[in-house]
C-alpha positions as protocol buffer text, in pm:
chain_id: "A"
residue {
  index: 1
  type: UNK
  ca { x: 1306 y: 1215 z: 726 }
}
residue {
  index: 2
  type: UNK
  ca { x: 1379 y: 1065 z: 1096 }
}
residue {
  index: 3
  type: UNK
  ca { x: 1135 y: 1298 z: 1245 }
}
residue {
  index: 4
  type: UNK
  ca { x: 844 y: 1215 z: 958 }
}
residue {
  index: 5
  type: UNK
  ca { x: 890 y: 837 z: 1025 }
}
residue {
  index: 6
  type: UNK
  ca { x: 828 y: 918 z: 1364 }
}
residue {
  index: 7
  type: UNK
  ca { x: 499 y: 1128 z: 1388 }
}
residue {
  index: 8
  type: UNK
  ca { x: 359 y: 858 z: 1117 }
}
residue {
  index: 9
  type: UNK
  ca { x: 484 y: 604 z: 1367 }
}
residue {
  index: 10
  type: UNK
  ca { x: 267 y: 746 z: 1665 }
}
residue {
  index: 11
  type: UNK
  ca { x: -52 y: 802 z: 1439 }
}
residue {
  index: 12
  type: UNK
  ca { x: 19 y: 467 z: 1301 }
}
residue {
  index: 13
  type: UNK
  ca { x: 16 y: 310 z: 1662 }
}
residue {
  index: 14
  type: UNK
  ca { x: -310 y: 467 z: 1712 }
}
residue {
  index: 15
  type: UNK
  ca { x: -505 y: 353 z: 1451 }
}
residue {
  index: 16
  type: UNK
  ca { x: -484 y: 668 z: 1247 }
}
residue {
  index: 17
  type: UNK
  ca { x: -436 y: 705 z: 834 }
}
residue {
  index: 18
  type: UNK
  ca { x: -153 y: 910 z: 689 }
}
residue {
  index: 19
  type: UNK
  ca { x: -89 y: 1027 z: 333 }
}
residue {
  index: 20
  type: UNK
  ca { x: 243 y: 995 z: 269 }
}
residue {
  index: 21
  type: UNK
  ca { x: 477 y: 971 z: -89 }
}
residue {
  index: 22
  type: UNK
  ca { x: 555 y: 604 z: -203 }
}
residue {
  index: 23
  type: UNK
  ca { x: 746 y: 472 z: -485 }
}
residue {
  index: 24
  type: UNK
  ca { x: 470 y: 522 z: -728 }
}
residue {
  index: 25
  type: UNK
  ca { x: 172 y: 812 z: -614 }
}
residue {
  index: 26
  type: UNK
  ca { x: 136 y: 994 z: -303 }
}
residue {
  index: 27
  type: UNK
  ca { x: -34 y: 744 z: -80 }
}
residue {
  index: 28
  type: UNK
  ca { x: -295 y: 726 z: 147 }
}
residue {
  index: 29
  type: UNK
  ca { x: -252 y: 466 z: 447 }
}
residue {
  index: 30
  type: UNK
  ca { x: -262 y: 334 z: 759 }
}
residue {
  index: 31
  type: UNK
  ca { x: -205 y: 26 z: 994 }
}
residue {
  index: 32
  type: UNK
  ca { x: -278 y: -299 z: 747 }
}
residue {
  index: 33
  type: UNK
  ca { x: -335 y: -535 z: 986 }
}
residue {
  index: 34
  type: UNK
  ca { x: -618 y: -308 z: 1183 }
}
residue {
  index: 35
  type: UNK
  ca { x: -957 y: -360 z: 1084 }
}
residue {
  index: 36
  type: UNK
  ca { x: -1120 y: -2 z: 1244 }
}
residue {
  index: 37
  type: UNK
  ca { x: -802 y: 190 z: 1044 }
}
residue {
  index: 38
  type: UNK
  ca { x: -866 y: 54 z: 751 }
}
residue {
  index: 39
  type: UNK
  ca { x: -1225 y: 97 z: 757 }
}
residue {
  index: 40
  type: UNK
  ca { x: -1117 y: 469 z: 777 }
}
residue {
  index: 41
  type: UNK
  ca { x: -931 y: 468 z: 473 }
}
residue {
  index: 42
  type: UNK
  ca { x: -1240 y: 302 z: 279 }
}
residue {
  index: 43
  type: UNK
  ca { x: -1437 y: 561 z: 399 }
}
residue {
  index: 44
  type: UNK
  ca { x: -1214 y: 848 z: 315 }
}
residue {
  index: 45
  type: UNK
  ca { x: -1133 y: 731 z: -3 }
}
residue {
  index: 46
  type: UNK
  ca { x: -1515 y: 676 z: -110 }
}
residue {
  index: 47
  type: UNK
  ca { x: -1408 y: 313 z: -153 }
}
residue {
  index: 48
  type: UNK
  ca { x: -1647 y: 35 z: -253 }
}
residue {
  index: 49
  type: UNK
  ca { x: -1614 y: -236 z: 65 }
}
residue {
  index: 50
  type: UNK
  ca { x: -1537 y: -498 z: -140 }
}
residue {
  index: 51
  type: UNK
  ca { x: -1255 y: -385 z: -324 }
}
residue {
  index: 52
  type: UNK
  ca { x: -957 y: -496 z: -207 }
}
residue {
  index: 53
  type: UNK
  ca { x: -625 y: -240 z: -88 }
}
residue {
  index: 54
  type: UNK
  ca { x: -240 y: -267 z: -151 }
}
residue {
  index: 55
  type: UNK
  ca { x: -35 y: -344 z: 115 }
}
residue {
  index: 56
  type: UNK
  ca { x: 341 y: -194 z: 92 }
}
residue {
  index: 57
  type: UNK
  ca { x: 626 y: -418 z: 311 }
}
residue {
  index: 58
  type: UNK
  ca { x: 961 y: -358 z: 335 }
}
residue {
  index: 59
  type: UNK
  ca { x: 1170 y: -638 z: 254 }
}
residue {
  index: 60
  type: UNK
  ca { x: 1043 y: -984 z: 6 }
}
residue {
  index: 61
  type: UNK
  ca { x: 1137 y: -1209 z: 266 }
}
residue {
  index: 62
  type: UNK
  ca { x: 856 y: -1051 z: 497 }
}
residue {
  index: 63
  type: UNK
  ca { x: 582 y: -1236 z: 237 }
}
residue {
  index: 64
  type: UNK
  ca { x: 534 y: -1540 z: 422 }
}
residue {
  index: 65
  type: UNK
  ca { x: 440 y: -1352 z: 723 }
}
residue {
  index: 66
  type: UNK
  ca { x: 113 y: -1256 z: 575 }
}
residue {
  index: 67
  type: UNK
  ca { x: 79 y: -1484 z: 210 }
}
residue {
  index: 68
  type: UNK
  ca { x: -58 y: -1810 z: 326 }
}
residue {
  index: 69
  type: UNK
  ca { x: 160 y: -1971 z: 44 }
}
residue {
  index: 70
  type: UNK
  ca { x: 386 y: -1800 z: -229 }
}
residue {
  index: 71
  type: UNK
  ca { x: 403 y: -1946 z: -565 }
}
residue {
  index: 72
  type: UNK
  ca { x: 767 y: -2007 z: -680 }
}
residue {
  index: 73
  type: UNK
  ca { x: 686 y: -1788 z: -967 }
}
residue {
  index: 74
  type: UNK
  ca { x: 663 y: -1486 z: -757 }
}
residue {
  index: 75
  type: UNK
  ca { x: 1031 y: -1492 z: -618 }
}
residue {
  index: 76
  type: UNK
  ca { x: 1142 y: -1506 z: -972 }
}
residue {
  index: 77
  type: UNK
  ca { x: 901 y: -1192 z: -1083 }
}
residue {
  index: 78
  type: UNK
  ca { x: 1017 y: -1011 z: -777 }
}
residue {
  index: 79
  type: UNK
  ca { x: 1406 y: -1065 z: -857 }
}
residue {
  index: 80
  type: UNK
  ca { x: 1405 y: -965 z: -1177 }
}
residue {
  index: 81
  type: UNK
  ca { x: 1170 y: -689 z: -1239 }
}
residue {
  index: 82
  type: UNK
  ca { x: 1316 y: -311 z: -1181 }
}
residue {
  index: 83
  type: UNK
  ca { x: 968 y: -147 z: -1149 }
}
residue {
  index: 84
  type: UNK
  ca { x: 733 y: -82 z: -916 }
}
residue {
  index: 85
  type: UNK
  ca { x: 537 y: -427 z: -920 }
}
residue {
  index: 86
  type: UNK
  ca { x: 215 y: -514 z: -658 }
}
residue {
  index: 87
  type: UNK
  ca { x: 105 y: -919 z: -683 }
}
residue {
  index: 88
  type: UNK
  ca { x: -171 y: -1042 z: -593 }
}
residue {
  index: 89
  type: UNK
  ca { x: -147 y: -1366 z: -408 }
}
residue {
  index: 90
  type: UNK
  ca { x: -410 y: -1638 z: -349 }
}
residue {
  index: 91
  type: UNK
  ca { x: -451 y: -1612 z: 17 }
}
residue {
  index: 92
  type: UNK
  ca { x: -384 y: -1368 z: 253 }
}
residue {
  index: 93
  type: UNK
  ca { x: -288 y: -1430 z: 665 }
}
residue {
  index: 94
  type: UNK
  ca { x: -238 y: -1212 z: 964 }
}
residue {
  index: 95
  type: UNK
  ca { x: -393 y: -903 z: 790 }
}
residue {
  index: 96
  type: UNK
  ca { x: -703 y: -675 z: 877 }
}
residue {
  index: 97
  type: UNK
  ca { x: -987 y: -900 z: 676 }
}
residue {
  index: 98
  type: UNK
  ca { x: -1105 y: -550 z: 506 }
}
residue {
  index: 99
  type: UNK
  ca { x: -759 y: -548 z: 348 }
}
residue {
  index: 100
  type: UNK
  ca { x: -826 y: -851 z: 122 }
}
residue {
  index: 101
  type: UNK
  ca { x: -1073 y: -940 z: -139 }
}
residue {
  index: 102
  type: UNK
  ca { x: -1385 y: -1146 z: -107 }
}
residue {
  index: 103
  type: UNK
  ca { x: -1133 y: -1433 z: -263 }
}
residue {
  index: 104
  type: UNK
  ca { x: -931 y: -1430 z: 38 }
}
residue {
  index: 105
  type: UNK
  ca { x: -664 y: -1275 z: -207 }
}
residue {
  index: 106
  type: UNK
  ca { x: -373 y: -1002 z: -100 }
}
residue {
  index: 107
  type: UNK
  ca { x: -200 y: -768 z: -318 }
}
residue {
  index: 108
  type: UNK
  ca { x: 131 y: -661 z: -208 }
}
residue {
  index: 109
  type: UNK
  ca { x: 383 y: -453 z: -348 }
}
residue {
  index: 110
  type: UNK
  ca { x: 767 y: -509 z: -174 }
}
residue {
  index: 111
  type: UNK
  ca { x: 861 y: -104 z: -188 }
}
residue {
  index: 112
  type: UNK
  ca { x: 1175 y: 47 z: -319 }
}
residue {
  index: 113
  type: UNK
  ca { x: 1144 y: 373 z: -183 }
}
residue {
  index: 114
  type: UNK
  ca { x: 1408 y: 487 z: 114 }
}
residue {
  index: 115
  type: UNK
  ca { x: 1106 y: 615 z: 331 }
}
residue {
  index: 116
  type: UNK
  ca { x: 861 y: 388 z: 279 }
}
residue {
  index: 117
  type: UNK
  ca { x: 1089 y: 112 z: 332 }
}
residue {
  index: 118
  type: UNK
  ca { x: 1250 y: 279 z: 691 }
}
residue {
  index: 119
  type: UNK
  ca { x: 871 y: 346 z: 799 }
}
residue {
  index: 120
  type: UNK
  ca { x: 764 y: -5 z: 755 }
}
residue {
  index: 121
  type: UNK
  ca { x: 1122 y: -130 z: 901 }
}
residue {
  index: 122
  type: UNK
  ca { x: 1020 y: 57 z: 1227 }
}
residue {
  index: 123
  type: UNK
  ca { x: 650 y: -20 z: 1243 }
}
residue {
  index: 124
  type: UNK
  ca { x: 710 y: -369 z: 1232 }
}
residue {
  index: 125
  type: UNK
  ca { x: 373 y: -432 z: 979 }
}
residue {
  index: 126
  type: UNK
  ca { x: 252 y: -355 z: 643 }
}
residue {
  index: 127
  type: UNK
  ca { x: 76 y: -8 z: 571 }
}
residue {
  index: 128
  type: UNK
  ca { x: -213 y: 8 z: 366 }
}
residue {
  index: 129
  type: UNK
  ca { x: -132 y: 213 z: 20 }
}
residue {
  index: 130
  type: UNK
  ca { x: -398 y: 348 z: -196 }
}
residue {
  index: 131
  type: UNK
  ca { x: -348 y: 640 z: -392 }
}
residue {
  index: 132
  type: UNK
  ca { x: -434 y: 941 z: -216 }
}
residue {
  index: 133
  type: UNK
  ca { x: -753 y: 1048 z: -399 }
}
residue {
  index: 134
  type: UNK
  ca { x: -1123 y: 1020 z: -396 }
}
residue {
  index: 135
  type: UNK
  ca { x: -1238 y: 668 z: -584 }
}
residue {
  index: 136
  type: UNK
  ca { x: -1257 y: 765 z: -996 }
}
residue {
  index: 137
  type: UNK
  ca { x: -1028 y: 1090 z: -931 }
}
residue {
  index: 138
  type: UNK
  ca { x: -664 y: 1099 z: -1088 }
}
residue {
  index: 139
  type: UNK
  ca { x: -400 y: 935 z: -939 }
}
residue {
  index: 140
  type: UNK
  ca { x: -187 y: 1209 z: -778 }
}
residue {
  index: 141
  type: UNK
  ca { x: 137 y: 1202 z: -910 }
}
residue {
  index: 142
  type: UNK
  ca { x: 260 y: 1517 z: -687 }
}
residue {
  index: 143
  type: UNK
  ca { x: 130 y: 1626 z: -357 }
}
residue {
  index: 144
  type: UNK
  ca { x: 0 y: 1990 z: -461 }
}
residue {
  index: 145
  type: UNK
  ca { x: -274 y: 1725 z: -663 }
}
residue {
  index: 146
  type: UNK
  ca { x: -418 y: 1595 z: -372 }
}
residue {
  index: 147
  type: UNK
  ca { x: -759 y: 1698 z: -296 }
}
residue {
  index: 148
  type: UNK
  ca { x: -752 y: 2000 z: 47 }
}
residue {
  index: 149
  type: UNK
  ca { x: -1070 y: 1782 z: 169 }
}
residue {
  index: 150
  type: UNK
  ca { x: -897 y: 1445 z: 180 }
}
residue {
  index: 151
  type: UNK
  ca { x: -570 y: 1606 z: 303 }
}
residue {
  index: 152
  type: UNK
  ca { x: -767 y: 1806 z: 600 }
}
residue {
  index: 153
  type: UNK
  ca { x: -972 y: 1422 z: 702 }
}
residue {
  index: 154
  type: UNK
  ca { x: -636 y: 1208 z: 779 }
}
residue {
  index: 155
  type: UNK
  ca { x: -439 y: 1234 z: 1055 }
}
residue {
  index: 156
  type: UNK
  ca { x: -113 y: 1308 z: 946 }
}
residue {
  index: 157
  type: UNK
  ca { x: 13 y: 1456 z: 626 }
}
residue {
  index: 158
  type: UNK
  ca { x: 377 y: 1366 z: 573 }
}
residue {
  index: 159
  type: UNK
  ca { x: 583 y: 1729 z: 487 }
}
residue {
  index: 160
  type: UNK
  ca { x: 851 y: 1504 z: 306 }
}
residue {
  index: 161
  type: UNK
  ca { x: 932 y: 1488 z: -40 }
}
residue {
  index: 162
  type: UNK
  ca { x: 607 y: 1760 z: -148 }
}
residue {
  index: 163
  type: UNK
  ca { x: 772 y: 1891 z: -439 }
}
residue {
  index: 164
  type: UNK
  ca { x: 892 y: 1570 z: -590 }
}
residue {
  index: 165
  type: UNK
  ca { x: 670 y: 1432 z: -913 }
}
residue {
  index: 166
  type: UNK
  ca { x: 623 y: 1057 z: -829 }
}
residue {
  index: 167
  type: UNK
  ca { x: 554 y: 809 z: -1133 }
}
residue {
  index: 168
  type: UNK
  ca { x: 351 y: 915 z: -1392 }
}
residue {
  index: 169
  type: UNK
  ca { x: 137 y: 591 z: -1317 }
}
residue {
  index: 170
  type: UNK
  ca { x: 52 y: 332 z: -1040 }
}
residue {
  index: 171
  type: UNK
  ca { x: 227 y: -15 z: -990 }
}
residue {
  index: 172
  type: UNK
  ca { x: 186 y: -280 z: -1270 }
}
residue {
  index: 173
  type: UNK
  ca { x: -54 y: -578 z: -1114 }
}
residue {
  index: 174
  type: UNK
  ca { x: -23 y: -896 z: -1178 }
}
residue {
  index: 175
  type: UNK
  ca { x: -236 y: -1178 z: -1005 }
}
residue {
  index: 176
  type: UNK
  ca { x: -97 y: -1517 z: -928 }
}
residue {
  index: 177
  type: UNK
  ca { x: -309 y: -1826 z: -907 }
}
residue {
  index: 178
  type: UNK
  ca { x: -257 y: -2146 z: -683 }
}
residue {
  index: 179
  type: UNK
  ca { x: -89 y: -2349 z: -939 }
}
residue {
  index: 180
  type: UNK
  ca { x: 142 y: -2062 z: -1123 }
}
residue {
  index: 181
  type: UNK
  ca { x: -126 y: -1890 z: -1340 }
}
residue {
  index: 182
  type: UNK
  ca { x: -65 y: -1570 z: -1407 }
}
residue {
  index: 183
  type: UNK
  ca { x: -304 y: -1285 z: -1491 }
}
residue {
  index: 184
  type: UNK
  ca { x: -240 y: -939 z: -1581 }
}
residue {
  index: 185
  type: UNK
  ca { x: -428 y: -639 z: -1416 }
}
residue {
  index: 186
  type: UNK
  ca { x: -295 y: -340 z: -1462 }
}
residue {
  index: 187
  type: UNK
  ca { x: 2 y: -285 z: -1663 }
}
């Protein structure tokens, strides 16, 4: 795993995208806080430019680094739920602009899963995570479902984890609102 962490590292640094397995799908990523690498991944996925990405961190208490104000409600959500969970909050900060919607809204999901969590750790900043498929293909829930074409365009293809069957589905969304609202996305 050391050795993975480190060649997505390096591409990372250099503005590259990655596909590499998350707590949910196999994802595709890159650098969330750098506008010309996350153009990339828009591109490669076929991507609509104003539809807004995930963003994975590593640890809860990293949200006020790059949520311009969490609502109370979503430390509560966040202790208590056991599944993966991605919130959209009202107002992003210190992110790639491309990254968030034309609301100024983020969605972030706080990861669970050992490598995701050690990558992120070292890099220092959130990674993009999309699932790693063409826009209106399936989800892939193991990495022998991932399209050759998309895994021959990034620039590194983690070897870690490829026969392991993710989660039969993507995070649960939920979208928080300035004064507590909540609104269900995706469940």
């Amino acid at each position: 795993m050391t050795d993975e962490i480190q060649q997505c590292l390096e591409v990372l640094k250099q503005g590259g995208t990655i596909i590499y397995p998350t707590d949910t799908l196999w994802g595709l990523g890159c650098d969330a806080t750098d506008e010309k690498a996350v153009e990339k991944v828009i591109a490669l996925k076929g991507r609509k430019k104003d539809q807004s990405l995930i963003i994975l961190v590593d640890d809860q208490n990293k949200l006020d680094r790059y949520v311009k104000e969490v609502p109370e409600i979503a430390w509560d959500l966040l202790d208590q739920v056991d599944t993966p969970l991605t919130i959209v909050y009202p107002a992003g900060k210190n992110l790639a602009s491309n990254v968030l919607a034309s609301d100024g809204s983020i969605a972030i999901r706080v990861t669970t899963d050992p490598f995701c969590k050690e990558l992120i750790r070292k890099f220092g900043k959130p990674i993009v995570s999309t699932s790693a498929n063409y826009t209106g293909d399936m989800p892939p829930i193991s990495f022998s479902r991932i399209n050759l074409k998309l895994i021959e365009s990034v620039d590194y293809v983690v070897n870690w984890q490829r026969n392991r069957l993710h989660s039969t589905k993507p995070s649960s969304i939920i979208k928080l609102g300035l004064k507590g609202e909540i609104e269900l996305i995706r469940q």
